[in-house]
N, C-alpha and C positions, 0 to 999 in steps of 0.2 A: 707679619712675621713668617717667615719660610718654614713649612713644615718638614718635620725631620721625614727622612725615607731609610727603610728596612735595605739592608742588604743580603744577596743569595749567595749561597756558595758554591763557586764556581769552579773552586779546584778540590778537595778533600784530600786527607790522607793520613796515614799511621808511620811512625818507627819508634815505636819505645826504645828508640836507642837515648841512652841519659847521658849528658856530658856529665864532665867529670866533676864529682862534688870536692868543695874544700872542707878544711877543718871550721869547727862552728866557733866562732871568736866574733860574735856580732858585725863586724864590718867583712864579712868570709864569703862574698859571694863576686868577686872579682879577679878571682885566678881566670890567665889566659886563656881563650878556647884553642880547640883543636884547628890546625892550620886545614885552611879550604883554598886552593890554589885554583880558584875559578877565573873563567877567562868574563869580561866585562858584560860579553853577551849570555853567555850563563846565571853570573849573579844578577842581570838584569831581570831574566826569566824567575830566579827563585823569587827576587824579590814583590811583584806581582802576583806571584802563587802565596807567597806570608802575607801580603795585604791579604788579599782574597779569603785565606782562613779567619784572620783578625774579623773581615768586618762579617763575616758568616757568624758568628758571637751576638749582632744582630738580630731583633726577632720579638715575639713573644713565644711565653713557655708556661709550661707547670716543672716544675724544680722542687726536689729533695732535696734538703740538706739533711746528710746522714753522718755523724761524728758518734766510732766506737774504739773505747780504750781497748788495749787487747792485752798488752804484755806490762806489767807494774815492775821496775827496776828496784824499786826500794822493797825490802820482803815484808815489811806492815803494810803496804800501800791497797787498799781496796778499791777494785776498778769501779770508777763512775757507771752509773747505767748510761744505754747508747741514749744519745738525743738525733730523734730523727724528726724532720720538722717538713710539710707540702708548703709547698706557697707558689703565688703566680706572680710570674714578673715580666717588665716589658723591658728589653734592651734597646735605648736609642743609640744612633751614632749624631753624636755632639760636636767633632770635628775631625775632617779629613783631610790632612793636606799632603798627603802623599806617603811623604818616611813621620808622619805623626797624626796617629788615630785614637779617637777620645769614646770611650764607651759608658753611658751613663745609664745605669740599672735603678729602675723605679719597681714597688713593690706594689699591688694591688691586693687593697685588705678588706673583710669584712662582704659585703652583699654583692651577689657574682656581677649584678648588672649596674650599679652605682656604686661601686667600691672606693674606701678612703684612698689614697696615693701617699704611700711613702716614701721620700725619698732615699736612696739605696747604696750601696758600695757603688766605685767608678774604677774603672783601669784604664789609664794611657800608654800607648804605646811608642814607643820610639824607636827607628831605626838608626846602629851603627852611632848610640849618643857618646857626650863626654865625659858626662858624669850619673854615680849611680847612688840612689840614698839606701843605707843601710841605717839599721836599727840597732841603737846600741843599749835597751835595756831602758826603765825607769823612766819611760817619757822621754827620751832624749834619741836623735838620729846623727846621724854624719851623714857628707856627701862626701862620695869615694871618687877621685878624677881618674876613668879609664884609658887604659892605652890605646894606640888603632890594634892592636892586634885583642885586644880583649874585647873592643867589640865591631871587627871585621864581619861581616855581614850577617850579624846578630840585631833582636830587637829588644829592649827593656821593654819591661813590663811594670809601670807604677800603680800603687793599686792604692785606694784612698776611702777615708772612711765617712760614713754618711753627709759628715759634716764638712765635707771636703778636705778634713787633717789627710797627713799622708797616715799610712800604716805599715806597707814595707815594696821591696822591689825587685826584681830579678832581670839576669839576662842570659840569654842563650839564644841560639838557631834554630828554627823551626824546621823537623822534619818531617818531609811526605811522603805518602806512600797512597796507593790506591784505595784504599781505606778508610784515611785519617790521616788528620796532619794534627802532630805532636810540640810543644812545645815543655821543656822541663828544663828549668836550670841547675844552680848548685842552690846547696843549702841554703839558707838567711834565719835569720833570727825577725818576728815580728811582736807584737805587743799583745796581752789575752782575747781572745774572743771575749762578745760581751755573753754569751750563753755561760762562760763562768766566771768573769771579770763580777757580777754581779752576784754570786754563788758561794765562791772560794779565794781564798786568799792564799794557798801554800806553793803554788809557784810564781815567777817571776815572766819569763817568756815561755814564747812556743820556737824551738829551732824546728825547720819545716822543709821540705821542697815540695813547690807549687806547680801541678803539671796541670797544661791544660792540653785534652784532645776534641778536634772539632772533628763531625761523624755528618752523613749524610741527614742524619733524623734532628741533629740538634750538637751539644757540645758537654762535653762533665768536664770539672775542677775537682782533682786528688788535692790530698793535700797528707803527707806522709809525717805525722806531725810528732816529737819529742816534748813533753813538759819540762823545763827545765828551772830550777830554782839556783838564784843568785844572792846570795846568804855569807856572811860572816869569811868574806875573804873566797869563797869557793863556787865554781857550776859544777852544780850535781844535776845530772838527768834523774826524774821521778816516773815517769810511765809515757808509754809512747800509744800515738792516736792513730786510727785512719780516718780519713773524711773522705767524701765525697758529694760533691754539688752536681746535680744530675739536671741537664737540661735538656727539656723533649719539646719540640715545636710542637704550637697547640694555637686554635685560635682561638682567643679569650674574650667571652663576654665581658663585657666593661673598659674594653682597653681605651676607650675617649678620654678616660679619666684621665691615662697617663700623658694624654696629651695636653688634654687642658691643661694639668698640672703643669706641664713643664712652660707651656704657653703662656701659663702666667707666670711664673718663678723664676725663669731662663734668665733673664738679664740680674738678677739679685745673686744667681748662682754664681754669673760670669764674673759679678764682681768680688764674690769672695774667691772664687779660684784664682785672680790675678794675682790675689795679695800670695796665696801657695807658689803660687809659679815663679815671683818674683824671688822668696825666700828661697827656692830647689833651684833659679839658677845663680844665685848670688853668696848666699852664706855657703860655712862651712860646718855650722854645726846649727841644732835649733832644738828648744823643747817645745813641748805643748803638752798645758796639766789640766787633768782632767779626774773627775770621780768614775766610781766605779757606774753609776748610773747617768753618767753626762749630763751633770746638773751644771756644770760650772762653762761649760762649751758646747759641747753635740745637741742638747736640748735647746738651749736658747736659741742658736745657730738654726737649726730648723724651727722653730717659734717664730723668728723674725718672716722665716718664707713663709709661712703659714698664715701669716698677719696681711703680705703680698696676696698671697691668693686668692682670701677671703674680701677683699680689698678692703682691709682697714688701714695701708697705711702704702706709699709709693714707693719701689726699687729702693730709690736713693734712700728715703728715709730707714728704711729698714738696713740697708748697709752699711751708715751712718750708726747703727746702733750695733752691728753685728761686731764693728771695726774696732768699739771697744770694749767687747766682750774677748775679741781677740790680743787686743794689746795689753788685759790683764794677763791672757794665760799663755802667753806664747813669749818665749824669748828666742832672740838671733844672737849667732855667736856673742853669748853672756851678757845681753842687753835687751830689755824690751822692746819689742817688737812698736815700732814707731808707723803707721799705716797714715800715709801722705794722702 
């Protein structure tokens, strides 16, 4: 099996300049970009400088994750205490093939030098795509068909959850600067985090804009987040978040694991991600139901890798049972999800 390899970053840069956000209506994150009248050899150059920041994302790290309410819209509303959480994670790149980069983040838990491996969020990347999923509330997504002018030499960002479900997505330009290179789109609407999905029950979504800047030291993910409750015919926004996912390059004791881990797992993953891939380029709408503690998908979904790893049981078989774990809780355009 080909071992994965880290990538450096080659170009860096800053412009907190924000394209333009739209209104928050769940499918709201596909208003036009700003016209960039570059000449071929130009956008040739940018595009090479946005791979380059993508695959600098690459790595291992030690990572904050820091989420503090700050401002409560509703005047009863008492802000949450911050949750700020360390943890160590290794970023591989899972695939490269030019205008589409796959980034898959494993979690390193427990004894610094034999650590468990969990498997972790993924973001793919796509260059100038057609189409873009958006989050419409209650377990349920769209996919939005872009125009070439919406996304002219823009990249999507799909970003997906432990379990290989989607969760949400964006697109915009990446800007450079000597610095830092920026990437922020418009708004989107995404589904609870599980830090209150398991907690709390009084809102519905997070409307958000997901900025990532990649820095010479490492990379952070903002995340300017709105709780928003969808209730009795109405959205009301309820108290708004900051986040910040802070990644500092570090060399980690234990990071074999993550490799072992994926060494063994890799091919069980690839097959659950076809079946995603196949549903984001083909339907038009889809759900996927789940508990608040992923008893019904995310846990079993990783139980089955887990079963691969330990070798109690082969790829196939274990995807063989993942496949109808999924064909219970997932429906495509208002049909169960039928996995061939």
């Amino acid at each position: 099996m080909t071992k994965l390899r880290f990538m450096t970053l080659a170009t860096a840069s800053l412009a907190a300049v924000s394209l333009s956000a739209c209104a928050s209506t769940g499918a709201q994150h596909t208003a036009p970009l700003a016209e960039a009248p570059y000449t071929h050899t130009q956008l040739q150059a940018e595009f090479e400088t946005d791979r380059q920041a993508i695959l600098a994302m690459a790595g291992e790290y030690e990572v904050t994750f820091d989420f503090t309410e700050f401002l409560p819209i509703s005047a009863e509303y008492e802000l949450a205490d911050p949750k700020v959480t360390p943890a160590r994670e290794v970023v591989y790149v899972i695939a490269d093939e030019g205008d589409f980069i796959s980034l898959q983040h494993l979690l390193l838990v427990g004894d610094l030098e034999d650590p468990f491996v969990v498997k972790h969020w993924r973001q793919d990347w796509a260059y100038e795509p057609e189409r873009l999923m958006a989050y419409q509330g209650f377990g349920e997504w769209a996919m939005d068909v872009l125009s070439p002018d919406q996304s002219y030499g823009a990249w999507s960002q799909t970003v997906y959850q432990v379990d290989d479900s989607p969760r949400y997505a964006g697109i915009a330009r990446w800007e450079h600067a000597d610095e830092a290179s920026t990437w922020e789109p418009a708004r989107s609407w995404r589904p609870l985090p599980r830090r209150d999905a398991t907690t709390r029950d009084d809102y519905d979504v997070i409307d958000a804009v997901n900025r990532h800047t990649v820095l010479s030291w490492g990379w952070t993910h903002e995340q300017d987040n709105s709780k928003v409750v969808l209730r009795d015919g109405q959205t009301r926004e309820l108290v708004r978040e900051h986040g910040i996912n802070t990644y500092r390059r570090f060399d980690l004791e234990g990071d074999h694991a993550a490799q072992t881990y994926w060494d063994g797992t890799e091919e069980y993953w690839a097959e659950v991600r076809a079946v995603w891939d196949e549903i984001l380029e083909t339907a038009d709408r889809f759900t996927a139901e789940d508990d608040a503690e992923g008893s019904m998908l995310y846990m079993p979904l990783l139980n089955e890798g887990q079963a691969v790893l330990d070798g109690d049981q082969d790829a196939e078989t274990a995807f063989t049972r993942a496949a109808e774990v999924m064909e219970a809780q997932i429906t495509v355009d208002g049909a169960p999800l039928d996995v061939e």
